[in-house]
C-alpha positions in Angstrom: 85.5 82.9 118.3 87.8 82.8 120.9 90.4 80.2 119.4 90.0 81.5 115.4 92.6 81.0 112.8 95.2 83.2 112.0 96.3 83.3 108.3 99.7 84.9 107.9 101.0 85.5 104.6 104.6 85.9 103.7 105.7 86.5 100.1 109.7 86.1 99.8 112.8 86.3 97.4 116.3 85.8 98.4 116.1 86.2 102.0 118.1 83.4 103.5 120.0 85.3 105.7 117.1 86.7 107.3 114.0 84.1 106.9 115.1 81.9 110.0 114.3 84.4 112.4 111.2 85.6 110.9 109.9 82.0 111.0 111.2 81.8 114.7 109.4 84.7 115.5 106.8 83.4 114.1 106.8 79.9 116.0 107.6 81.2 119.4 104.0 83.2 119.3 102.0 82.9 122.3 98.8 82.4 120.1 99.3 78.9 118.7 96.3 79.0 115.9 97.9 80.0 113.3 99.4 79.0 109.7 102.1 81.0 108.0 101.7 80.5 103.9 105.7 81.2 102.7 105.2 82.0 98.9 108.8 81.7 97.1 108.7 84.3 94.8 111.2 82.1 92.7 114.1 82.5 94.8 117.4 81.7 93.5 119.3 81.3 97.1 118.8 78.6 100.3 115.4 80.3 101.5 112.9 77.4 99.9 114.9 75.0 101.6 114.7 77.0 105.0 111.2 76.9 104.7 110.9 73.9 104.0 112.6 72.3 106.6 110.5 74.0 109.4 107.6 73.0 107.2 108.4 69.4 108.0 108.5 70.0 111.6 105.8 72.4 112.1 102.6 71.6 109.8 101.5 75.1 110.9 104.4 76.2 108.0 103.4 75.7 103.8 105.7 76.5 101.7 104.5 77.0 98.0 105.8 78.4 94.7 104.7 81.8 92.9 101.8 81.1 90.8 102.8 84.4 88.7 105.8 86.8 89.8 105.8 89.5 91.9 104.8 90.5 95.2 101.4 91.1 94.4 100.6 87.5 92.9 102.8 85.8 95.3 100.5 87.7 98.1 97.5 86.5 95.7 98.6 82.9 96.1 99.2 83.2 99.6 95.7 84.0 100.4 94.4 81.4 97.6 95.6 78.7 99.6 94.8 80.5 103.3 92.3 79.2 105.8 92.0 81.9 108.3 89.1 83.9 109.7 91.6 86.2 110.2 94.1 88.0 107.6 97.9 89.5 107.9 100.8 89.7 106.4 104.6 89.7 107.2 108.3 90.4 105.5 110.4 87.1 105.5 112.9 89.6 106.7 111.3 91.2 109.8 110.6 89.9 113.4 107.3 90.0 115.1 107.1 90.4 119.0 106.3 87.2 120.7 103.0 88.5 121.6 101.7 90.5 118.3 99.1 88.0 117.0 97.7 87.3 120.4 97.6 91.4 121.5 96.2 92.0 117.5 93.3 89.6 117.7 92.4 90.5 121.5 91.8 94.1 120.0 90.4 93.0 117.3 87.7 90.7 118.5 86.7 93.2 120.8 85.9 96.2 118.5 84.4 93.9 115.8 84.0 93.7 112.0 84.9 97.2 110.2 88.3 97.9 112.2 91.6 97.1 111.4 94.2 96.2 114.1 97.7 97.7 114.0 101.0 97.8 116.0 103.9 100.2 116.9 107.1 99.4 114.7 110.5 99.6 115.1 113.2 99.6 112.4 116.3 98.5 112.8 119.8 97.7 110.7 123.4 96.4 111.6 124.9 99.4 110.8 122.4 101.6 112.2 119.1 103.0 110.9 118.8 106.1 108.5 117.5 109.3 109.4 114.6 109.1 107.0 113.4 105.8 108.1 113.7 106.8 111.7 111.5 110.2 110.9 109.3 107.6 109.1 109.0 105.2 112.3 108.5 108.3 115.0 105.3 109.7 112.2 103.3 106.5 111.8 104.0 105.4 115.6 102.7 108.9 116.5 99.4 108.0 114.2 98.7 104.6 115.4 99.2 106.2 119.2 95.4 107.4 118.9 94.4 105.4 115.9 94.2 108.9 113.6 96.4 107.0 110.7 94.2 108.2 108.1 94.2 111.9 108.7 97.9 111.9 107.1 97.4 109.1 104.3 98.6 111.3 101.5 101.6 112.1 102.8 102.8 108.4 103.2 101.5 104.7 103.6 100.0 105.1 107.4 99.9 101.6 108.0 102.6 99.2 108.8 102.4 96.3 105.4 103.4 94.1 107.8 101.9 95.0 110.8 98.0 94.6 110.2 95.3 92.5 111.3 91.9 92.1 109.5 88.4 90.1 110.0 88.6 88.2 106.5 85.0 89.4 105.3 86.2 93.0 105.6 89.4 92.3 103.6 87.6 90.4 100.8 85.3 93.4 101.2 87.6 95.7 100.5 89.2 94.1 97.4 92.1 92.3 99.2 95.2 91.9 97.1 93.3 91.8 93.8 94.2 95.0 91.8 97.3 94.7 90.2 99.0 98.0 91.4 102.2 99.1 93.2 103.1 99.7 95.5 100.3 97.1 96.9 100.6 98.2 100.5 99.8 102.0 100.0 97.0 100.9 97.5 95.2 98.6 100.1 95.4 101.4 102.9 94.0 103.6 101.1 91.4 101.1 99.8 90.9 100.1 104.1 90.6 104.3 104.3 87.7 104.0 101.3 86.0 101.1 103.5 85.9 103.4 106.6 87.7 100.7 108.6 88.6 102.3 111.8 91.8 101.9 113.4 92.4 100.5 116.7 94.6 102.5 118.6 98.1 100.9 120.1 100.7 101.7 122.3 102.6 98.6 122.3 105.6 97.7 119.8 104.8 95.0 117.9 106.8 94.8 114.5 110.4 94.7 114.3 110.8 96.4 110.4 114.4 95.1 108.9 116.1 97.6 106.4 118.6 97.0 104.3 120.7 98.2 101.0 118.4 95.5 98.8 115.5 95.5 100.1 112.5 95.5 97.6 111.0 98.9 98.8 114.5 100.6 98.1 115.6 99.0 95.1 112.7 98.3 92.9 111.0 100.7 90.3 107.8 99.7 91.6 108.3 101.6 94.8 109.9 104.4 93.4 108.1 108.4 94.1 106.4 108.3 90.5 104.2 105.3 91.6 103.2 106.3 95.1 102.3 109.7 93.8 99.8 108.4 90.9 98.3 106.4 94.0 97.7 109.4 95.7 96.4 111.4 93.0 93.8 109.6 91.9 92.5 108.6 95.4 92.0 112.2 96.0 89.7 112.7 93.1 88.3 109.9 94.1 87.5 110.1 97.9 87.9 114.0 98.1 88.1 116.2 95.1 85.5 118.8 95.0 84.8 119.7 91.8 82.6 122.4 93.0 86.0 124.4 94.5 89.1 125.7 93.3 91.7 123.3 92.9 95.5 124.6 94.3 98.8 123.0 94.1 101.0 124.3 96.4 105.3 124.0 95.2 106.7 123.4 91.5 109.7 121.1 92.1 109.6 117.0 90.6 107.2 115.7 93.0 104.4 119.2 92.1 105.5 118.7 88.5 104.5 115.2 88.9 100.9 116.5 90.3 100.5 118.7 87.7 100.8 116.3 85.1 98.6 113.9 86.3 95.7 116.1 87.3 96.3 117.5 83.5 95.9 113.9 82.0 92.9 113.7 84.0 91.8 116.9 82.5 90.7 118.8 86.4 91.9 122.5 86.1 94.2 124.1 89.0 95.8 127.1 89.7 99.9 126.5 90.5 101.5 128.1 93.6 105.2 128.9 94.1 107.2 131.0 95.8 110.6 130.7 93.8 110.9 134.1 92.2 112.6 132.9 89.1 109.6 130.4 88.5 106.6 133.2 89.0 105.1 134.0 86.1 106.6 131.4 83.9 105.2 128.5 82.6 105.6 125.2 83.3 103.7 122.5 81.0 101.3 125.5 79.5 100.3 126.2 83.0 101.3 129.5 84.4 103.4 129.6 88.5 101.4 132.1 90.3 102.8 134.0 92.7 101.6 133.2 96.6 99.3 136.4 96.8 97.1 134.8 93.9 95.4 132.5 96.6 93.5 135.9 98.1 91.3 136.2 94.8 90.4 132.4 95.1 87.1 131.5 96.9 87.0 128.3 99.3 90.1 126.2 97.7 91.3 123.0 97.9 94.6 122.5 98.4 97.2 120.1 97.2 100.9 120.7 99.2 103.5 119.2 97.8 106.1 121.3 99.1 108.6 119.2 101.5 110.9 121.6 103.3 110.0 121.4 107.1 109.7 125.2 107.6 108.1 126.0 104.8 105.2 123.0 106.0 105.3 125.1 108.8 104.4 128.4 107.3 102.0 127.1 105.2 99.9 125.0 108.0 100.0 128.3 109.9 98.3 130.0 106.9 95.5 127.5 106.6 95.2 127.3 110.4 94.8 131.5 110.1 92.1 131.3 107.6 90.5 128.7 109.2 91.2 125.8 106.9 90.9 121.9 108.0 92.8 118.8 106.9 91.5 116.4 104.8 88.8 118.7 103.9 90.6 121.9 102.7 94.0 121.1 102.6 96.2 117.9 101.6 99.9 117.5 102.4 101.4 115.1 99.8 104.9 115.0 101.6 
């Protein structure tokens, strides 16, 4: 299907001083078969009317209201009204590289059904990107490098939201945006991770990723560490949990806390590691810290990390490297 359809689907809200250049970017591709579905997510600025006036010059363009509110049913919409054999996404606020759909879709058609095509990103701000965002950018370009995204997933989202390309069936297959649960992008990785969808490895920039004080990942609730860490949670009992093995968490500050509790409502058992000498042998929601040594009386854990410090990562991959423990299988870092 040499000349196939393109679908891109762009929820927005309030992003008029940005949305011209994402729909430039968009019709300055040098694959032409596309249609970009805008979904106002009942904007309140000039953005509809942006829209709309490139809809009248390009029919490639729709421009639709919400059907519901939020992100999620706005992307729900988009894809209601979509036509594509082919399924991505993009920020209203963001800038693709003139070639991205054309370089996506050569990769794509290629490997075939049951991979999913990403691109190197690059973030970028008037005043000049935050150190977080930049450590964020150099991680999940070092993934997509060789295409090993998923070997990190619980640590953060290891693909791109808007910088993925998917065969249609496969994303229907995989539930597409139907379950209602933030934040939407992390949930449908992991859900592509479930599918066994392999990556496509790629060395080429192809995102330009806008931050800003108000953008939606910063500012709304939905995004906020609580959410992302229920996500992870119950994917791991899900997809790796072995119930047959000691269960370990590793750190008791908010985010292990937050661990804890969850794998308690869930009612799995775990033993609670920490090394903060005024925490050891105290309990913390009826479960008592254990001090590090604890782990040598433990036969073929699991282990959760959710300990952030670099050095102490360090340390601790060092130990499960010594006793000859593998990620994914023996070990999960959750930060």
């Amino acid at each position: 299907m040499p000349n196939a359809l393109i679908s891109i689907l762009i929820p927005f809200k309030n992003t008029d001083a940005f949305i011209e250049e994402c729909i430039q970017s968009i019709v300055n591709q040098s694959y032409t078969n596309w249609e970009a579905i805008f979904i106002s997510d009942h904007s309140t600025d000039d953005s509809d009317k942006i829209v709309e006036f490139y809809a009248i010059k390009d029919k490639r363009i729709t421009c639709l209201k919400n059907e519901g509110s939020g992100i999620i049913d706005a992307l729900k919409t988009a894809y209601k009204h979509s036509k594509g054999t082919y399924i991505t996404r993009m920020d209203s606020d963001d800038i693709m590289v003139l070639n991205r759909l054309e370089l996506m879709l050569n990769d794509l058609q290629q490997y075939g059904k049951n991979h999913l095509s990403v691109g190197l990103v690059k973030y970028f701000r008037d005043d000049g990107v935050s150190d977080g965002y930049m450590k964020y950018e150099k991680w999940i370009n070092g993934l997509t490098l060789t295409g090993n995204n998923y070997s990190e997933i619980y640590k953060e989202c290891v693909v791109p939201s808007p910088c993925w390309l998917l065969h249609r069936d496969d994303f229907e297959n995989c539930g597409g945006f139907e379950p209602n649960i933030y934040p939407e992008d992390y949930d449908l990785t992991f859900r592509f991770h479930k599918a066994n969808y392999k990556i496509i490895p790629c060395d080429k920039l192809l995102h330009y990723w806008r931050d800003y004080s108000t953008r939606t990942s910063r500012t709304h609730e939905h995004y906020a560490q609580n959410y992302f860490l229920d996500i992870k949670v119950r994917y791991f009992l899900e997809l790796d949990y072995d119930k047959k093995r000691p269960l370990t968490i590793w750190g008791a500050g908010s985010k292990g806390k937050v661990v804890a509790k969850l794998l308690i409502k869930n009612n799995i058992p775990f033993h609670w590691i920490c090394d903060n000498p005024k925490k050891i042998g105290k309990k913390i929601y009826d479960q008592e810290l254990l001090n590090f040594k604890h782990l040598s009386t433990l036969k073929n854990p699991q282990s959760i990390v959710t300990v952030a410090n670099d050095e102490a990562q360090k340390e601790i991959l060092s130990f499960f490297k010594s006793h000859n423990m593998f990620s994914m299988i023996d070990y999960f870092f959750f930060c």
